[in-house]
N, CA, C and O atoms as CSV, one atom per row, in Angstrom:
chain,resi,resn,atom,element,x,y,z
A,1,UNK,N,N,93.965,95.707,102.068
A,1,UNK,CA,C,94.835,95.525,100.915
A,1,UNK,C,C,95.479,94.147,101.035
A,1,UNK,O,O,95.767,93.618,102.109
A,2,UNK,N,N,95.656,93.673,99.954
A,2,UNK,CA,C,95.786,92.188,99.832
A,2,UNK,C,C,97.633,92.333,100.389
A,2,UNK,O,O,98.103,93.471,100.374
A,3,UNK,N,N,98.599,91.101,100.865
A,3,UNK,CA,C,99.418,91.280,101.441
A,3,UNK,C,C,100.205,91.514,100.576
A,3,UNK,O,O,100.964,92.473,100.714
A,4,UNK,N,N,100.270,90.496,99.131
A,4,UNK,CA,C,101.273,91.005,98.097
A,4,UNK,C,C,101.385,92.569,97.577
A,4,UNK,O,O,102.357,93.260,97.275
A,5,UNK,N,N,100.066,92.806,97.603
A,5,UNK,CA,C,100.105,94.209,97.013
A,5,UNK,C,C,100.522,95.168,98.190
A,5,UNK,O,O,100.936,96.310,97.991
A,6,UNK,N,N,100.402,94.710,99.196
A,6,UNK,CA,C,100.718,95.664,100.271
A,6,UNK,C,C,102.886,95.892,99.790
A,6,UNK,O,O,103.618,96.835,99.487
A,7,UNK,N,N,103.045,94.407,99.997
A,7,UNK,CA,C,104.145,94.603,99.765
A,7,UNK,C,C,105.200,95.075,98.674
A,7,UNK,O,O,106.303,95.480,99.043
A,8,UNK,N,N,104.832,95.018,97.235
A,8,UNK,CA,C,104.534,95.500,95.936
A,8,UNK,C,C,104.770,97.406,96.283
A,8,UNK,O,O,105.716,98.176,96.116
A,9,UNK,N,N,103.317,97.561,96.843
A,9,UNK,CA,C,103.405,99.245,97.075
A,9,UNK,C,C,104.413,99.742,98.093
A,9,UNK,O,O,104.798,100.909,98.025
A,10,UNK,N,N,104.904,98.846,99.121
A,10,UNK,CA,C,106.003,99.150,99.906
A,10,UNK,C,C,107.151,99.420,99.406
A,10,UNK,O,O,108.029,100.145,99.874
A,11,UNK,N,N,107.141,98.795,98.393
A,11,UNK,CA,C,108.915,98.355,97.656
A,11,UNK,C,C,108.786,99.445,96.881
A,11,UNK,O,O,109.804,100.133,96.799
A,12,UNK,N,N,107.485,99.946,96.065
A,12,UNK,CA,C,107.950,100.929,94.941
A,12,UNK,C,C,107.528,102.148,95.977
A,12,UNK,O,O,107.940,103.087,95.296
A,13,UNK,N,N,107.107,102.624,96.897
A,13,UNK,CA,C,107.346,103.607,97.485
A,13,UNK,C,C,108.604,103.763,98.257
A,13,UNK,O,O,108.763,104.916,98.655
A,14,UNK,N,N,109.410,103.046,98.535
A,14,UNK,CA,C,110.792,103.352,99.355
A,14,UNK,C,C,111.446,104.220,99.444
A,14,UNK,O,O,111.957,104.703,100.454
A,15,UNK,N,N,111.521,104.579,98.217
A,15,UNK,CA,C,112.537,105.953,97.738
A,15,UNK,C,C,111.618,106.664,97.492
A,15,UNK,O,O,111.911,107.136,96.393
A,16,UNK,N,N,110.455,107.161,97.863
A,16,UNK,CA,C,109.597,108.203,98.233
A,16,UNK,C,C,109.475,109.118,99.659
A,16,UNK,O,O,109.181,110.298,99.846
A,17,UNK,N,N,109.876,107.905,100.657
A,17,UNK,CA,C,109.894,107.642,101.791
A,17,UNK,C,C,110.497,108.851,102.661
A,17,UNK,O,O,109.895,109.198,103.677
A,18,UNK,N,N,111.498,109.393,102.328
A,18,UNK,CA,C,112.782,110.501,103.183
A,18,UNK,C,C,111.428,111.567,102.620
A,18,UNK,O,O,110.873,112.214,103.508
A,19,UNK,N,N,110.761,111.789,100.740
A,19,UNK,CA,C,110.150,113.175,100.964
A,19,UNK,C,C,108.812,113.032,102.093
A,19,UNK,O,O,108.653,113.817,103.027
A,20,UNK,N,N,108.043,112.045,101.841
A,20,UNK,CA,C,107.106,111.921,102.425
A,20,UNK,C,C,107.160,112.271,103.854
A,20,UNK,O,O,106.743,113.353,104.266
A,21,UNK,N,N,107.640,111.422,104.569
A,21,UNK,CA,C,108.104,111.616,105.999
A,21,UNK,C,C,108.551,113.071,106.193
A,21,UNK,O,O,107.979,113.582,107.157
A,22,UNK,N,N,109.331,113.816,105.615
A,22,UNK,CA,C,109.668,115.344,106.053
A,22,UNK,C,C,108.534,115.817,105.480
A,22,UNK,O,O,108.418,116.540,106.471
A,23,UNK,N,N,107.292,116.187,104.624
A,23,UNK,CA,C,106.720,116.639,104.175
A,23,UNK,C,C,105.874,116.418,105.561
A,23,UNK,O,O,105.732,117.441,106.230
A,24,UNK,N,N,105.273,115.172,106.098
A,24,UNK,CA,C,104.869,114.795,106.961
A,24,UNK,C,C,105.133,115.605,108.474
A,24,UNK,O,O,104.174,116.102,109.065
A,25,UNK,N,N,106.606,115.687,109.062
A,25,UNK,CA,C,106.883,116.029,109.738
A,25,UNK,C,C,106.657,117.832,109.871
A,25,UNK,O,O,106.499,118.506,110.889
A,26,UNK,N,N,106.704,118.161,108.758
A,26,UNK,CA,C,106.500,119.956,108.747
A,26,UNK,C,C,105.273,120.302,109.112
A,26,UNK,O,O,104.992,121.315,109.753
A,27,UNK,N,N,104.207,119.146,108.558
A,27,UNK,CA,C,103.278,119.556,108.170
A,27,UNK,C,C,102.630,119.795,110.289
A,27,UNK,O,O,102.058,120.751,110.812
A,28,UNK,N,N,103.054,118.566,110.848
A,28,UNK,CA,C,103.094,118.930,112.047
A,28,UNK,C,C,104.052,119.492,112.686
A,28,UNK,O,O,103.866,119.215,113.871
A,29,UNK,N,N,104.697,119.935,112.610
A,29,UNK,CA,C,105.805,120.738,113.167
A,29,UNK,C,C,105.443,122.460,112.879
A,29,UNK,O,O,105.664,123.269,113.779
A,30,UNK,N,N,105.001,122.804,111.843
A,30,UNK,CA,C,104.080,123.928,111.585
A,30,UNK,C,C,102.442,124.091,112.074
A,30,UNK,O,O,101.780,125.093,111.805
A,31,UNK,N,N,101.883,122.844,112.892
A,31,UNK,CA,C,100.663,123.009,113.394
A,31,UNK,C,C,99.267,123.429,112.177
A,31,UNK,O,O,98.269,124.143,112.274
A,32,UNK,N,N,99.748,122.705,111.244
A,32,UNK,CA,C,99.095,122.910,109.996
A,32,UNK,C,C,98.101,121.977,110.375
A,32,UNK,O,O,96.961,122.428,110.479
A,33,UNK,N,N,98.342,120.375,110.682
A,33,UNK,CA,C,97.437,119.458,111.143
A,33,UNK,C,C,98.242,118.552,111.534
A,33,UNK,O,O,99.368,118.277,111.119
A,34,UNK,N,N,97.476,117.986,112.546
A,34,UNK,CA,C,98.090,116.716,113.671
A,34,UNK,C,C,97.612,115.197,112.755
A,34,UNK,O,O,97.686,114.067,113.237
A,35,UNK,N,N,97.239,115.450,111.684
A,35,UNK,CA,C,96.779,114.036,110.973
A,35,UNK,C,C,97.281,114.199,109.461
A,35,UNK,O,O,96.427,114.077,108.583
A,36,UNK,N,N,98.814,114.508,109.034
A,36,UNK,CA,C,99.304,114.820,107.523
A,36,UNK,C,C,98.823,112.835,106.788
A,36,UNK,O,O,99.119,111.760,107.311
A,37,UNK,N,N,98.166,113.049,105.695
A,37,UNK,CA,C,97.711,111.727,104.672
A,37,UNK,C,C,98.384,112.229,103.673
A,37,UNK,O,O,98.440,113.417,103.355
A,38,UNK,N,N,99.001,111.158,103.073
A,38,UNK,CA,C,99.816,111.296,101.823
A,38,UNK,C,C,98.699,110.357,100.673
A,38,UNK,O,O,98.105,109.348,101.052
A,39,UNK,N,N,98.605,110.792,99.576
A,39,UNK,CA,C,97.790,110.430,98.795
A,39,UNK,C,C,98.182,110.152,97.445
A,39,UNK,O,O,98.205,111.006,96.558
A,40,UNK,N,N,98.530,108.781,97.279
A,40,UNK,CA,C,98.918,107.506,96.596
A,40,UNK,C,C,98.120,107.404,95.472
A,40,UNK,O,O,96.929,107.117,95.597
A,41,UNK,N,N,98.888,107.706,93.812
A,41,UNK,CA,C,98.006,107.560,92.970
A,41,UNK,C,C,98.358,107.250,91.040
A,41,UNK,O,O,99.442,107.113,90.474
A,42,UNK,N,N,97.852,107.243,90.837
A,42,UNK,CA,C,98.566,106.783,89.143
A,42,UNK,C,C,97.517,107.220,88.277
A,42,UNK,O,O,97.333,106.626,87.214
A,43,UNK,N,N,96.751,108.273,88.642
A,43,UNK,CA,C,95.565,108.723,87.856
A,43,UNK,C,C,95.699,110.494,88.476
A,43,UNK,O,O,96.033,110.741,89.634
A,44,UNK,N,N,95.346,111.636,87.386
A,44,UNK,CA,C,95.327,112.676,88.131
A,44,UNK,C,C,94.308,113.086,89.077
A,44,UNK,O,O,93.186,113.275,88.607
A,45,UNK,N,N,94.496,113.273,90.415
A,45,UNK,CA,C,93.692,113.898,91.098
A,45,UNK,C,C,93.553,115.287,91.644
A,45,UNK,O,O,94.513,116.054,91.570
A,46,UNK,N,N,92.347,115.684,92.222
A,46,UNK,CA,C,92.561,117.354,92.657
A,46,UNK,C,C,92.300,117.291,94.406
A,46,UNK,O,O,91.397,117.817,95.057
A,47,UNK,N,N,93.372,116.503,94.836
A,47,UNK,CA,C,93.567,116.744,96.226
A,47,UNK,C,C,95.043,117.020,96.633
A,47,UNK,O,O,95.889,116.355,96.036
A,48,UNK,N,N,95.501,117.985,97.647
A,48,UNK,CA,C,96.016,118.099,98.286
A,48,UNK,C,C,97.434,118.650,97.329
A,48,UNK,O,O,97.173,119.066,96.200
A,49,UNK,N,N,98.586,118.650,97.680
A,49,UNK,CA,C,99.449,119.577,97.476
A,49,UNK,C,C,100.768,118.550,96.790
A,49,UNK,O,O,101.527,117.884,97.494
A,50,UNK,N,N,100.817,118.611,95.317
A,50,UNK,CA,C,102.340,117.588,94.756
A,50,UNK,C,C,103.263,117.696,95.388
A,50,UNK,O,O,103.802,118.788,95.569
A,51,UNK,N,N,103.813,116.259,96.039
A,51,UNK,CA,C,105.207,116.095,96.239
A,51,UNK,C,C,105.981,115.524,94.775
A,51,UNK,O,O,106.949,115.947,94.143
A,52,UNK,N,N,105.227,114.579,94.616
A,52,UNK,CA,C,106.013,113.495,93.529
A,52,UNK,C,C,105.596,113.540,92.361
A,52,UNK,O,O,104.437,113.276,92.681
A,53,UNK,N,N,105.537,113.652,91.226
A,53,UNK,CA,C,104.884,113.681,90.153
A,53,UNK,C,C,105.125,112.382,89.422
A,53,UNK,O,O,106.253,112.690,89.037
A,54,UNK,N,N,104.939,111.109,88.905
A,54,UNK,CA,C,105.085,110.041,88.599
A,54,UNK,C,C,105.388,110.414,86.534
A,54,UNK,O,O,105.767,109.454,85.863
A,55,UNK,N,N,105.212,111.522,85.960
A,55,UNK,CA,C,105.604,111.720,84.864
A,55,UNK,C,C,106.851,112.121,84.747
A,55,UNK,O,O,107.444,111.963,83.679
A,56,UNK,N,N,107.536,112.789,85.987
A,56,UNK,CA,C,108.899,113.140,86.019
A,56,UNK,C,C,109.947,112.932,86.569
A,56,UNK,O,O,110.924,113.678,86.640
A,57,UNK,N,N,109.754,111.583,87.119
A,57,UNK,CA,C,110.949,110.498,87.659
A,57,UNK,C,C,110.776,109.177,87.340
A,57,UNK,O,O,109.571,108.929,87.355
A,58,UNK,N,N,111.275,108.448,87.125
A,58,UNK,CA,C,111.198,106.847,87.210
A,58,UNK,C,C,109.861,106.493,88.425
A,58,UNK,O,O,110.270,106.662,89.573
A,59,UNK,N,N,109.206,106.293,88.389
A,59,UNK,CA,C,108.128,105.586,89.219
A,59,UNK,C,C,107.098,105.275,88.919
A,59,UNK,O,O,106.858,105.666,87.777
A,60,UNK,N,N,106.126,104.628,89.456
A,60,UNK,CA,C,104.807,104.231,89.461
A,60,UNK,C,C,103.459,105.003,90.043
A,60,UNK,O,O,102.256,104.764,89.939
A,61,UNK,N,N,104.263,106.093,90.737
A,61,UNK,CA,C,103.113,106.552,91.856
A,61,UNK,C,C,103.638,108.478,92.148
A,61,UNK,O,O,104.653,109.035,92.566
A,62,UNK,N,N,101.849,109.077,91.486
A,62,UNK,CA,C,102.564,110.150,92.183
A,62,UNK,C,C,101.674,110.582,93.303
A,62,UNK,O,O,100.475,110.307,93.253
A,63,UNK,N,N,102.362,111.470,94.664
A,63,UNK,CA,C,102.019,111.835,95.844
A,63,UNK,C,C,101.635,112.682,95.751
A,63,UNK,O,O,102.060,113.495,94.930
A,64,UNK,N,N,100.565,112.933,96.606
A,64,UNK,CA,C,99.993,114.843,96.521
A,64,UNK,C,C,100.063,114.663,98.384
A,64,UNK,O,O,100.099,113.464,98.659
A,65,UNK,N,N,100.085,115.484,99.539
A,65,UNK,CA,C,100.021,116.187,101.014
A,65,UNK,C,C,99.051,116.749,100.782
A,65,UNK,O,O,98.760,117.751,100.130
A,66,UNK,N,N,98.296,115.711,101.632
A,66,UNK,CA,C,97.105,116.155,102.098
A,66,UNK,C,C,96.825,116.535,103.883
A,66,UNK,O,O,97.675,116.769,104.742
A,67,UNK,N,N,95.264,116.484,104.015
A,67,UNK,CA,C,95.720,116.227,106.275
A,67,UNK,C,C,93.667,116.041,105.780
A,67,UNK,O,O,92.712,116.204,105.020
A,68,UNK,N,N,94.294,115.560,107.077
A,68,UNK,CA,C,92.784,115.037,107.446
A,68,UNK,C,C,91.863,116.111,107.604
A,68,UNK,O,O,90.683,115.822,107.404
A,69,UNK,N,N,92.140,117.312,107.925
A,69,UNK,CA,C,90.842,118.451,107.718
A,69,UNK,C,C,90.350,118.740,106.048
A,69,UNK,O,O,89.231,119.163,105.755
A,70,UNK,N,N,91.396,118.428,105.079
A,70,UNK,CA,C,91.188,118.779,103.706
A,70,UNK,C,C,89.766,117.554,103.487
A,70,UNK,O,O,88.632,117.671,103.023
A,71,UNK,N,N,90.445,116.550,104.013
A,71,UNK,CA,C,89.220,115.021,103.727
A,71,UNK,C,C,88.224,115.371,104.055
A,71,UNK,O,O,87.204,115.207,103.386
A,72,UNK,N,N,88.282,116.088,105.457
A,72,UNK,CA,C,87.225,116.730,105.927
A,72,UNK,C,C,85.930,117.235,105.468
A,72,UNK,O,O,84.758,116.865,105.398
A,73,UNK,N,N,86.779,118.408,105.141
A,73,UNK,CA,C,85.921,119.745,103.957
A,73,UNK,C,C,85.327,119.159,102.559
A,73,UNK,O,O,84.438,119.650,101.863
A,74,UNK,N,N,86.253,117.680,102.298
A,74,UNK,CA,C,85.794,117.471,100.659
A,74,UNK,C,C,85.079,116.172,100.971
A,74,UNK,O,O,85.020,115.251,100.156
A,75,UNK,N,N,84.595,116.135,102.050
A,75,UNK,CA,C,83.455,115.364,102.143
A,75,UNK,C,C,84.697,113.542,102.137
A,75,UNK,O,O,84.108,112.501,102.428
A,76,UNK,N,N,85.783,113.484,101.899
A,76,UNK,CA,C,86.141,112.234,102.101
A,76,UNK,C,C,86.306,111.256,103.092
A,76,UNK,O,O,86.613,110.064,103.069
A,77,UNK,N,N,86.051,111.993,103.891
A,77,UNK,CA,C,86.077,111.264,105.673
A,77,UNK,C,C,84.359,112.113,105.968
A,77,UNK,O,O,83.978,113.283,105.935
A,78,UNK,N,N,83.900,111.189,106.164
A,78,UNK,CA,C,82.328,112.128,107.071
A,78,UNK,C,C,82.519,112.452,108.436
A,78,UNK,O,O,83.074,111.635,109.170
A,79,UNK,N,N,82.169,113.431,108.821
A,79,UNK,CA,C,82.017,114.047,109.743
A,79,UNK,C,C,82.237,113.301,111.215
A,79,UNK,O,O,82.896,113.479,112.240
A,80,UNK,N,N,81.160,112.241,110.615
A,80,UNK,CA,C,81.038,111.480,112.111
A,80,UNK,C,C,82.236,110.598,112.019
A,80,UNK,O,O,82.608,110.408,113.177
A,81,UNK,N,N,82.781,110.160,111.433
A,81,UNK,CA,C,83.537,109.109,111.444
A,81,UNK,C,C,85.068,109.969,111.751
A,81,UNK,O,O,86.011,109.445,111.158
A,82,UNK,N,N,85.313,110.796,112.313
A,82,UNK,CA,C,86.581,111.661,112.241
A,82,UNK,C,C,87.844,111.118,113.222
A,82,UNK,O,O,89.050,110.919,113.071
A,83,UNK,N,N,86.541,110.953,114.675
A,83,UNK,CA,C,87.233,110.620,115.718
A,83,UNK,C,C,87.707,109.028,115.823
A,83,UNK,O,O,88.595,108.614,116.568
A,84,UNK,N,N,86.859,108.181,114.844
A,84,UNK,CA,C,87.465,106.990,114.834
A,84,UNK,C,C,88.665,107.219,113.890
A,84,UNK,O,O,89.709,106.688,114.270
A,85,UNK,N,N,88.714,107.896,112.754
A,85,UNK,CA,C,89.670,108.085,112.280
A,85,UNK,C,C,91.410,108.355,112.731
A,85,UNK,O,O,92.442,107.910,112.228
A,86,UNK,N,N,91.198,109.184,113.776
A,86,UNK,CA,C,91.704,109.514,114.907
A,86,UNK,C,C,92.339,108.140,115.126
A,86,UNK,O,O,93.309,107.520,114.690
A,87,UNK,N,N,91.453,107.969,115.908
A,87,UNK,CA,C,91.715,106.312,116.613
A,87,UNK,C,C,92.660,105.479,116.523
A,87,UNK,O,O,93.417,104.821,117.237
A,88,UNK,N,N,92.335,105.746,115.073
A,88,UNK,CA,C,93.550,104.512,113.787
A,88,UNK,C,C,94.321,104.831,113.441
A,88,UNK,O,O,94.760,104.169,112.500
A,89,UNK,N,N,95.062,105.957,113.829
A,89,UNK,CA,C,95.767,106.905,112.923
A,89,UNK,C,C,97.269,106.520,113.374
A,89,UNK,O,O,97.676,107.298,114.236
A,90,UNK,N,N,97.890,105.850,113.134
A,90,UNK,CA,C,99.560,105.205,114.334
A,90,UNK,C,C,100.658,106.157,114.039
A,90,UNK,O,O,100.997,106.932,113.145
A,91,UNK,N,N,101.044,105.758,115.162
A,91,UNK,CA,C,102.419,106.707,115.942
A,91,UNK,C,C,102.867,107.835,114.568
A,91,UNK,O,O,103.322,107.519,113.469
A,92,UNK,N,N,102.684,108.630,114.877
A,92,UNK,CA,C,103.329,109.867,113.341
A,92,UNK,C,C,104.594,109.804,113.551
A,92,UNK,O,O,105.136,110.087,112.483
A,93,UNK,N,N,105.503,109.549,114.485
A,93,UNK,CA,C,106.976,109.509,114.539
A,93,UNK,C,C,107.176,108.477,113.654
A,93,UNK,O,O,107.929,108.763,112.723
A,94,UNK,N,N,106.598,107.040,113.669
A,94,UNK,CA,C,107.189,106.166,113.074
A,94,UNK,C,C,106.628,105.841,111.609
A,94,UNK,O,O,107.332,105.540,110.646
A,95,UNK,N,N,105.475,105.936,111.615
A,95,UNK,CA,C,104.426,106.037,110.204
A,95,UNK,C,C,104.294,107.085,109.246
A,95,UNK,O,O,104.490,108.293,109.376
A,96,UNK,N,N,103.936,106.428,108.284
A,96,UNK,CA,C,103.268,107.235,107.185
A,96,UNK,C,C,102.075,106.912,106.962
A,96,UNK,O,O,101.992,105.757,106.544
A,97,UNK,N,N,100.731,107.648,107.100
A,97,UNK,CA,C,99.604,107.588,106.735
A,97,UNK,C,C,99.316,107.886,105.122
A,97,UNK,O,O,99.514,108.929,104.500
A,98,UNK,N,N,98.725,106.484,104.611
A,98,UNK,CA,C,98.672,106.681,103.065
A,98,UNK,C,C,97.536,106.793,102.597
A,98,UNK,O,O,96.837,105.979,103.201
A,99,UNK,N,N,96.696,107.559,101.559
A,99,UNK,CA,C,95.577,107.212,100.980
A,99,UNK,C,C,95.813,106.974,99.598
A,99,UNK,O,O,96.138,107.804,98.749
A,100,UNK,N,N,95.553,105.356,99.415
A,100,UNK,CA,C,96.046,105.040,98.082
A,100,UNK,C,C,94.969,104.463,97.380
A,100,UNK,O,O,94.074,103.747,97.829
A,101,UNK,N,N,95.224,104.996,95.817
A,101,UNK,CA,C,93.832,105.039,94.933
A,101,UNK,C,C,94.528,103.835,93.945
A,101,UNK,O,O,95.542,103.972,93.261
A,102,UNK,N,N,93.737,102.693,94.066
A,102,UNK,CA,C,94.499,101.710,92.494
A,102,UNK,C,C,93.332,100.938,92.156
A,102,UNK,O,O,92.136,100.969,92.446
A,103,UNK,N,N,93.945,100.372,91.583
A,103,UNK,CA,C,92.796,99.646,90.585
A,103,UNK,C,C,91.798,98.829,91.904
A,103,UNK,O,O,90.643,98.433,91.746
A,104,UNK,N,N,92.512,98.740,93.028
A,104,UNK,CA,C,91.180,97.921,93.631
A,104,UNK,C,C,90.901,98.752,94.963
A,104,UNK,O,O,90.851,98.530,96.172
A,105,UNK,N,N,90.683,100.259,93.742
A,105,UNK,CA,C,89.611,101.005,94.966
A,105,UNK,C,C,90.668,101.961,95.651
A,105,UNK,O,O,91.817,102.150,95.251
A,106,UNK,N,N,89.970,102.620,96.938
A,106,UNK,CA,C,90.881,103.257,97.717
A,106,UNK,C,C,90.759,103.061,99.104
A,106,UNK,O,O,89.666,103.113,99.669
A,107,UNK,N,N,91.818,102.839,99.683
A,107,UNK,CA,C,92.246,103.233,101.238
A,107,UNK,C,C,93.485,103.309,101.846
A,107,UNK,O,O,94.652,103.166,101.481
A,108,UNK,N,N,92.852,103.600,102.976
A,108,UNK,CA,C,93.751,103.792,103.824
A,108,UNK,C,C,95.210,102.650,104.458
A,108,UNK,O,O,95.067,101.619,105.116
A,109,UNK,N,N,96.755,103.379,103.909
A,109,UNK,CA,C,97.281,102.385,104.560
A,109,UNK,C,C,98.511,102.886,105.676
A,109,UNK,O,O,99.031,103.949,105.335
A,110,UNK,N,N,98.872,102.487,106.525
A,110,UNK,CA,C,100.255,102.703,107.211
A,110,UNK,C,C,101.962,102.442,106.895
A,110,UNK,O,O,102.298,101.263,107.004
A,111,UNK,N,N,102.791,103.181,106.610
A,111,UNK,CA,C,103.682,102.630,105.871
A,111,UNK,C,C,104.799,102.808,107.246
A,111,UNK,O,O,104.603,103.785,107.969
A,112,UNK,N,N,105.612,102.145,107.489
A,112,UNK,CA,C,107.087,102.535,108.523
A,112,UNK,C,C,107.545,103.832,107.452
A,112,UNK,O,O,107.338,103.863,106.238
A,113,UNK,N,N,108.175,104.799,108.226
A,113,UNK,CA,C,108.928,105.952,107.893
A,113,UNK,C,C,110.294,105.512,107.320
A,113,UNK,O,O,110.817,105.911,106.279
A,114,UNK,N,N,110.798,104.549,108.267
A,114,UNK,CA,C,112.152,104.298,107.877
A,114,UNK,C,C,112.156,102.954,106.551
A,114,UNK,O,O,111.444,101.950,106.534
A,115,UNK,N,N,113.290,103.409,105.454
A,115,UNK,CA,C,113.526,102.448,104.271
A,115,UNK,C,C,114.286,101.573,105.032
A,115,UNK,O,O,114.961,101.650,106.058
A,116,UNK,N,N,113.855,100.377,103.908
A,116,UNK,CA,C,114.215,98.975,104.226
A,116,UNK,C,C,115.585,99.268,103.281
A,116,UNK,O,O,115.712,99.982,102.286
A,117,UNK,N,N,116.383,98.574,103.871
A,117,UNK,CA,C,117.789,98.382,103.849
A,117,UNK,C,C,118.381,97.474,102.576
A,117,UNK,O,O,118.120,96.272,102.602
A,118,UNK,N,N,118.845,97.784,101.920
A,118,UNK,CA,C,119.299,97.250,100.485
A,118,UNK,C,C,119.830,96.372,101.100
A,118,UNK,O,O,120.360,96.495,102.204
A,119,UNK,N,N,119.735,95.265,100.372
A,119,UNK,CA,C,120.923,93.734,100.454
A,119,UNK,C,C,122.015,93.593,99.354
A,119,UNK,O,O,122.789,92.636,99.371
């Protein structure tokens, strides 16, 4: 992802950030899956479980909770490629694992858990 847009999607996810991260945290804390993906989008999709709905708050982006076994099963991660997936996957205390769909395509990004600090 290009750096502006990286930063662009940082700023308008911020105040997403507190649901994501606890949605995140349950999702391992309940042993549901050790790999929770949040899935970044402005088009309707049929993955994973609404946090955010982007028609019913001020925003740009709505979230669905997903985990990496759902990618799994729906064929979005292949099989073989799981354990590299793994690999890449950073610190869940401090990250948010994103799968974000926009106009240039989709992937995978890492977001810090904690919001950046108003000036």
């Amino acid at each position: 992802m290009q750096t502006s847009k990286f930063i662009q999607l940082e700023t308008e996810l911020d105040a997403y950030k507190p649901v994501m991260a606890k949605a995140a945290d349950q999702v391992i804390e309940e042993e549901v899956s050790k790999y929770p993906i949040m899935v970044v989008f402005q088009e309707d999709i049929e993955i994973g479980i609404n946090l955010v709905d982007r028609k019913k708050i001020d925003g740009n982006w709505s979230v669905n909770l997903s985990t990496l076994e759902e990618f799994a099963s729906k064929g979005l991660i292949q099989n073989h490629k799981i354990d590299s997936f793994r690999t890449i996957y950073k610190d869940k205390k401090k990250f948010i694992c994103l799968f974000v769909l926009s106009e240039l395509g989709a992937q995978f990004v890492f977001i810090s858990k904690s919001r950046k600090e108003l000036l």
